[in-house]
C-alpha positions as CSV (number, residue, x, y, z in Angstrom):
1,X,134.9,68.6,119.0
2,X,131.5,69.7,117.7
3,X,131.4,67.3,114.3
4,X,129.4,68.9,111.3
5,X,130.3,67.1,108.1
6,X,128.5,64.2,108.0
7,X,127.7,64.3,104.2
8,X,131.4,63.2,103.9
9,X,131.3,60.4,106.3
10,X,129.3,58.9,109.5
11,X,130.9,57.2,112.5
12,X,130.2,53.7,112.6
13,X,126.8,52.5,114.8
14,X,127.6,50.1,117.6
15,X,125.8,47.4,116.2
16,X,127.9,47.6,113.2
17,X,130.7,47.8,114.9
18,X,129.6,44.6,116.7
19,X,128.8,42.9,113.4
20,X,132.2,43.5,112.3
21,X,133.9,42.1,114.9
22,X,131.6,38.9,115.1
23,X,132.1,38.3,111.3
24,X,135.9,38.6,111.6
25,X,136.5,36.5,113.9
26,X,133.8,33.8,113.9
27,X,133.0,33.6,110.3
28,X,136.0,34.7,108.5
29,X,136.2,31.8,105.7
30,X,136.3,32.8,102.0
31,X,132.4,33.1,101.0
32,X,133.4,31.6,97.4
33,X,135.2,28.1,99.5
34,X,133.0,25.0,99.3
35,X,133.9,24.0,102.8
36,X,131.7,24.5,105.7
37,X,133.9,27.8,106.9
38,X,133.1,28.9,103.2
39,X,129.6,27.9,103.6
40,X,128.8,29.9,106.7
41,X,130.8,33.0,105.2
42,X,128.5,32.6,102.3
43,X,125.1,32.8,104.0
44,X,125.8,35.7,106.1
45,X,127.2,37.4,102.7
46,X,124.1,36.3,100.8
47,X,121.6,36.9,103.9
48,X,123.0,40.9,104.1
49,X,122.3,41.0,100.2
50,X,119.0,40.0,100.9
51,X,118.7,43.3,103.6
52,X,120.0,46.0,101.5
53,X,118.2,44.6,97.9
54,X,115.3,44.7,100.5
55,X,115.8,48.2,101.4
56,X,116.7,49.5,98.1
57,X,113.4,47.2,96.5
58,X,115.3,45.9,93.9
59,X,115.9,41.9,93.0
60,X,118.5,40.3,95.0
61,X,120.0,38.7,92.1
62,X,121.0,42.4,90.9
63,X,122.6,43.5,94.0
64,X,126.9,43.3,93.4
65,X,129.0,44.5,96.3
66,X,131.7,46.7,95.8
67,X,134.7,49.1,97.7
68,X,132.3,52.3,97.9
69,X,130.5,54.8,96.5
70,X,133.2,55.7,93.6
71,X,134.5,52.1,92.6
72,X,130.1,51.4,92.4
73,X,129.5,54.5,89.9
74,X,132.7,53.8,87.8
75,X,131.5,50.3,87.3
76,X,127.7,50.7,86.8
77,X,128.3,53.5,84.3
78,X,131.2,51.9,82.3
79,X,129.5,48.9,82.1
80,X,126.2,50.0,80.9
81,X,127.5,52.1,78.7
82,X,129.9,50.1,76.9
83,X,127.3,47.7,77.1
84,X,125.2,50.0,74.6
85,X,125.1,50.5,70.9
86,X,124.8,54.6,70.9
87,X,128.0,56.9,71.9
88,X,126.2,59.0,73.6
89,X,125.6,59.9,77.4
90,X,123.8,62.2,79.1
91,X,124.4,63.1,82.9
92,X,124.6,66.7,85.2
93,X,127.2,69.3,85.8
94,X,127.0,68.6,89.0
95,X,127.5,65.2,89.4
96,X,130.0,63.3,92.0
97,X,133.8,63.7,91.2
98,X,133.7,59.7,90.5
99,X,131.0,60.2,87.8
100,X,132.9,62.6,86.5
101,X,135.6,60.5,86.2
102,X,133.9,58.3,84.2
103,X,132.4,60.2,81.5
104,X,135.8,61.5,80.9
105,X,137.2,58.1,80.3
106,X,134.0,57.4,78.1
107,X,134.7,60.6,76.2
108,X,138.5,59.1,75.4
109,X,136.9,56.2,74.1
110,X,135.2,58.4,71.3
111,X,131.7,58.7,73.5
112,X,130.1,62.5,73.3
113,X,129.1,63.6,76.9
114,X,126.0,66.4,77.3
115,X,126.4,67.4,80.2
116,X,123.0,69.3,81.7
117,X,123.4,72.3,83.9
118,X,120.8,72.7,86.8
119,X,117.9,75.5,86.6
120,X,117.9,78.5,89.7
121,X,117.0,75.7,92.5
122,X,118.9,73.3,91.3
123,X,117.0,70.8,89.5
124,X,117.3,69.1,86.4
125,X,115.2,70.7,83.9
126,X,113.1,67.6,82.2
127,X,112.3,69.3,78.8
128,X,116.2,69.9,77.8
129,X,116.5,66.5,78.9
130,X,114.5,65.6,76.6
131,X,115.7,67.3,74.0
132,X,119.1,66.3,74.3
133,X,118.1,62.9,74.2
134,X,119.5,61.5,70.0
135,X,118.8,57.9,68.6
136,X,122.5,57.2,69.6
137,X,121.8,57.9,73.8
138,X,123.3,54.8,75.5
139,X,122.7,56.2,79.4
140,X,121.0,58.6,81.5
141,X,123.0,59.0,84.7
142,X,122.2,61.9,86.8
143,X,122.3,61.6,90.9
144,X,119.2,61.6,93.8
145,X,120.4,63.8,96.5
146,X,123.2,66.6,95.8
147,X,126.2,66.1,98.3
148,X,127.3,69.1,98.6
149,X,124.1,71.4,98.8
150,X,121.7,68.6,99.3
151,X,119.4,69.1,96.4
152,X,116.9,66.2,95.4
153,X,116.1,65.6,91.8
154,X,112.7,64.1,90.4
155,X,114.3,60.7,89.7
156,X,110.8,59.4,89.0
157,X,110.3,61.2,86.6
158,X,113.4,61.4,84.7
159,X,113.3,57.5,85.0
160,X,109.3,57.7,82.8
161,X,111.5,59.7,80.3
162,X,114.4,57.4,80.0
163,X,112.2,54.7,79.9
164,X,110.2,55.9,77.2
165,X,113.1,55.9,75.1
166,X,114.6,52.6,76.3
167,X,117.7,54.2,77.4
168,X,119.4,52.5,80.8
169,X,119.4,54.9,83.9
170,X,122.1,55.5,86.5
171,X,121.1,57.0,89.7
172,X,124.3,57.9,92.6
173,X,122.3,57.5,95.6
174,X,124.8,57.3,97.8
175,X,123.6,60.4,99.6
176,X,120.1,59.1,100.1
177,X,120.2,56.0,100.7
178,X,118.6,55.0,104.3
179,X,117.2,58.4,104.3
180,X,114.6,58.9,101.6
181,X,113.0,56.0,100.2
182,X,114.6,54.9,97.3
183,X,111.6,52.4,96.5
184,X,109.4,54.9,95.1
185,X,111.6,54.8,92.0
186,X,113.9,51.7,92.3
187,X,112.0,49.4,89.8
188,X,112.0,52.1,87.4
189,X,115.8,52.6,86.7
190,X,118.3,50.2,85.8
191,X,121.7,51.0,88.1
192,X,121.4,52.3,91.6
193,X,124.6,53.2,93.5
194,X,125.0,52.8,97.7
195,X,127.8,53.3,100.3
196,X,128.2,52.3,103.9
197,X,129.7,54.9,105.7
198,X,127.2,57.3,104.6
199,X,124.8,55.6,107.3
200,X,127.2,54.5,109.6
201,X,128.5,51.7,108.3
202,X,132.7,50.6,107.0
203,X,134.2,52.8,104.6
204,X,135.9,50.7,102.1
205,X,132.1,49.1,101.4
206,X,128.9,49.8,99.4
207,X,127.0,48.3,96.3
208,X,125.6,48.5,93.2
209,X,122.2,47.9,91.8
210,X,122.4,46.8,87.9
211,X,119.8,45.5,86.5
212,X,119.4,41.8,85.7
213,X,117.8,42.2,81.9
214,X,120.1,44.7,81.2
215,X,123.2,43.6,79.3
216,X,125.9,44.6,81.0
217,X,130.0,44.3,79.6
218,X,132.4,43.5,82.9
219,X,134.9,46.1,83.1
220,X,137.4,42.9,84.1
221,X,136.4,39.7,81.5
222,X,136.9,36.6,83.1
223,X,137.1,37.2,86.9
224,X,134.4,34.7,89.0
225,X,133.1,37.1,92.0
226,X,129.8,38.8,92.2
227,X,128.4,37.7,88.6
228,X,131.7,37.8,87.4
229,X,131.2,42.1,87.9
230,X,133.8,42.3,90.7
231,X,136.7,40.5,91.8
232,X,138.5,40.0,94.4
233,X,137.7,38.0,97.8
234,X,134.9,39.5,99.3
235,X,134.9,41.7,102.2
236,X,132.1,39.6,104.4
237,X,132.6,41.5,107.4
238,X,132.6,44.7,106.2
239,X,128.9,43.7,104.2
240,X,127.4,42.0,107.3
241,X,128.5,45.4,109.1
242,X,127.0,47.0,106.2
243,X,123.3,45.5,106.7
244,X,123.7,45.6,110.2
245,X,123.9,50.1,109.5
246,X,120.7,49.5,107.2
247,X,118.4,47.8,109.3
248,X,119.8,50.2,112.5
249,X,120.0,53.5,110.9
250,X,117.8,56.6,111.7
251,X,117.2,59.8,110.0
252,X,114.7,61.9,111.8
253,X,113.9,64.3,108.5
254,X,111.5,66.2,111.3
255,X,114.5,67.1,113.6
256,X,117.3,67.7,111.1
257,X,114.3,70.1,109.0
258,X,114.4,71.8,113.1
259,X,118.1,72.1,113.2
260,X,118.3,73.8,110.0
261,X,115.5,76.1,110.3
262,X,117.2,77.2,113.8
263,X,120.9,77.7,112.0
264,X,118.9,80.0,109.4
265,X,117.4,82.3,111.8
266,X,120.3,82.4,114.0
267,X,123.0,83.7,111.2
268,X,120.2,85.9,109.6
269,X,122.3,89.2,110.6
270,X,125.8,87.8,109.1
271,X,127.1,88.0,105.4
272,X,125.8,84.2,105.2
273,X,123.4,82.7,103.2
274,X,121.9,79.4,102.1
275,X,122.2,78.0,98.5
276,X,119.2,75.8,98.3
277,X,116.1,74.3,96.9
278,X,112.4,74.3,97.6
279,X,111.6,72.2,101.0
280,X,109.8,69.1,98.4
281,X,113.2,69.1,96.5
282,X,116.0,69.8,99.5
283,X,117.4,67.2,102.4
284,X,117.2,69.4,105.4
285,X,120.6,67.6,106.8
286,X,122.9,68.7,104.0
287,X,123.4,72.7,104.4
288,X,124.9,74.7,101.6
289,X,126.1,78.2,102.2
290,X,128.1,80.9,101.0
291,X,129.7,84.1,103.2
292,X,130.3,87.2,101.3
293,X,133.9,88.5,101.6
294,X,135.5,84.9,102.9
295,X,136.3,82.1,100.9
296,X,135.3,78.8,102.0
297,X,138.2,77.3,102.4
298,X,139.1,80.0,105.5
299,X,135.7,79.7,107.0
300,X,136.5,76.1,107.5
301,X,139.8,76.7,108.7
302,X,138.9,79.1,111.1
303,X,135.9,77.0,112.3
304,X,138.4,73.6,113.0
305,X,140.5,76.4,115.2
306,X,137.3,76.6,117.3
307,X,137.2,73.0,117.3
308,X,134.2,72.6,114.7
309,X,134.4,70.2,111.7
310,X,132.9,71.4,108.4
311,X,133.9,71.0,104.6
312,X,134.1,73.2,101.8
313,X,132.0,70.6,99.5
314,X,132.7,67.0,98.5
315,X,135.8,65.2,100.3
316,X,136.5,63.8,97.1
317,X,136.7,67.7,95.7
318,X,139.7,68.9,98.8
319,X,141.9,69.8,96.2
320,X,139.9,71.5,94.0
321,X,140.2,75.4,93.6
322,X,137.6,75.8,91.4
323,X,134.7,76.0,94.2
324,X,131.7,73.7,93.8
325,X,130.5,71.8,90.8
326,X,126.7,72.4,92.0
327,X,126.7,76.4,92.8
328,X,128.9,76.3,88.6
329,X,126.1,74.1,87.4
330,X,123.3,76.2,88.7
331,X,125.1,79.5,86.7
332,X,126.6,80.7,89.7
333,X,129.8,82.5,89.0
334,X,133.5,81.2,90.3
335,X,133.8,84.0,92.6
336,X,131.0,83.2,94.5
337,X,131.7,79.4,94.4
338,X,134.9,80.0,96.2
339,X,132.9,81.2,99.1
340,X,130.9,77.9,99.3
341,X,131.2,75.8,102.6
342,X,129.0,73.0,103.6
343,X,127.3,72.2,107.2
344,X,125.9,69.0,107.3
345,X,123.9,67.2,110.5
346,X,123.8,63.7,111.4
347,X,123.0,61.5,114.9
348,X,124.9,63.1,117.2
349,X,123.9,67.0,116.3
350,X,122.5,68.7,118.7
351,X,120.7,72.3,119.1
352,X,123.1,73.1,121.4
353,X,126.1,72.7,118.6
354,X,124.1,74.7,116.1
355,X,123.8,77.4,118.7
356,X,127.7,77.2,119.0
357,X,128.3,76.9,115.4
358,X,126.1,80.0,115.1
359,X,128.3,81.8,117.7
360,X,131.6,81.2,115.9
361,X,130.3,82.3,111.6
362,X,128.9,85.5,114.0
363,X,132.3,86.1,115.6
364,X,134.1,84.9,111.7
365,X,131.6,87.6,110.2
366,X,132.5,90.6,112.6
367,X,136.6,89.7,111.6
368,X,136.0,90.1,107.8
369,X,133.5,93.2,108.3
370,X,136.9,94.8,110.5
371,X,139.6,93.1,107.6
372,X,137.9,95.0,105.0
């Protein structure tokens, strides 16, 4: 099996694994007990909070653990929001299904959603952010990296102009997280959103960033765990296996830039073709394409026959016929969206599987050229 999808989830690193196994059965006492089995649960929890506020280069103190990448964005952007005194939020077409999901319940609570569409490349265009910006804006939440055509936004730079109006910003980084350094911008916004098995870590683990001076309303009043933000027992093993992923995790932007360029050239002469951004503003691992006459959803199919895992977009989007929220949000029409699929690189990808990925969209491309 030649795995390709990566952007949809990582296999765990052996020293996570080993983590996990270590924490489970050697330290496997409620972090939130005062007894010594509670105590040594509680400084390995508190010890990987210090690694990933660390690596994100944020204050420890801000740092709440939650299931994942979804559960993190719900709670960030309800919170904040609800938090606020305006009814207004601003955030991207092409946001994660989850952020979706919560603007929507914001907009049933009476809140008014603008919801910015990306230029040709795929970037946020800062003047009509700007100017959708009203005295009533209660958040900014608009992603890092795109996950399903791998697109990076100038989150600096949108986090000067939320800043000069004092609005809270949200930033999904879920996709970049251990791979571009979040640092550069981290002090300047005021929730940041992680996952584990993005970088080879548990599923069913990530955290959230919120910050400290913010006010923040609890989406569940009264509950004790992680600043009263999250309940429920802690998953210490899943967290220690979690900073065991950040402190072990490579991505070699050199070689995945290689693989790419290679995969480019090689289906030059096929009805495929990238969707993409400039090199400054794309992550080379996460491949968007489109191939005319096919849609997506039967080049993947026809790709897993041949043993090769790809996706048609976000996991989170399977059952959506609608094609990609990205290629809709950069004014791409719904015929062409149904022909997206997405390639994406990670550890284990070798030249040799792009060659033989290469091989199989040639041989795919010849059967639709002789359907038609």
């Amino acid at each position: 099996m030649i795995y390709l999808d990566y952007a949809a989830t990582t296999p765990m690193l052996d020293e996570s694994i080993d983590a996990y196994c270590i924490a489970s059965k050697e330290v496997f006492g409620n972090a939130s007990s005062l007894h010594d089995a509670g105590g040594q649960a509680a400084l390995l929890l508190e010890n990987s909070r210090d690694v990933i506020a660390e690596k994100m280069g944020v204050p420890r103190d801000g740092v709440i653990f939650t299931g994942g990448g979804t559960e993190g964005n719900i709670l960030a952007i309800l919170s904040l929001a609800r938090a606020g005194k305006g009814k207004h939020i601003i955030t991207s077409m092409a946001e994660h299904t989850s952020i979706h999901a919560a603007m929507n319940t914001l907009e049933r609570e009476g809140y008014e959603i603008t919801r910015l569409p990306l230029a040709e490349k795929g970037i946020i265009d800062l003047d009509l952010l700007k100017k959708s910006i009203r005295p009533d804006t209660a958040l900014i939440s608009i992603q890092h990296v795109n996950s399903e055509i791998g697109i990076i936004q100038p989150v600096l730079e949108i986090a000067k102009v939320a800043q000069t109006y004092n609005i809270p910003y949200h930033v999904d980084c879920v996709q970049s997280f251990c791979k571009l350094d979040i640092s550069e911008f981290s002090s300047y916004v005021d929730a940041i959103t992680v996952s584990a098995h993005k970088i080879g870590g548990p599923k069913g683990c990530g955290a959230v960033y919120l910050n400290p001076r913010r006010r923040i309303l609890p989406l569940y009043p009264g509950i004790t765990h992680e600043r009263g933000l999250r309940g429920g027992t802690v998953d210490t093993p899943a967290i220690y296996a979690f900073a065991k992923s950040v402190e072990h995790f490579k991505y070699d932007l050199n070689q995945y830039w290689k693989l790419r360029i290679q995969l480019k050239e090689a289906i030059q002469e096929t009805c495929c073709y990238f969707i993409e951004s400039d090199e400054a503003h794309q992550l080379p691992s996460i491949c968007g394409l489109c191939m005319k006459g096919a849609e997506g959803q039967y080049v993947m199919l026809r790709l897993n026959e041949k043993g090769i895992c790809i996706s048609t977009g976000s996991a989170c989007d399977i059952h959506s016929k609608s094609g990609t929220k990205a290629m809709l949000a950069m004014g791409r029409s719904l015929q062409e969206a149904r022909t997206f699929f997405r390639i994406s690189f990670g550890i284990h990808t070798k030249e040799d599987d792009i060659q033989k990925l290469s091989t199989a969209l040639f041989e795919l491309n010849r059967e639709i050229k002789t359907m038609k």
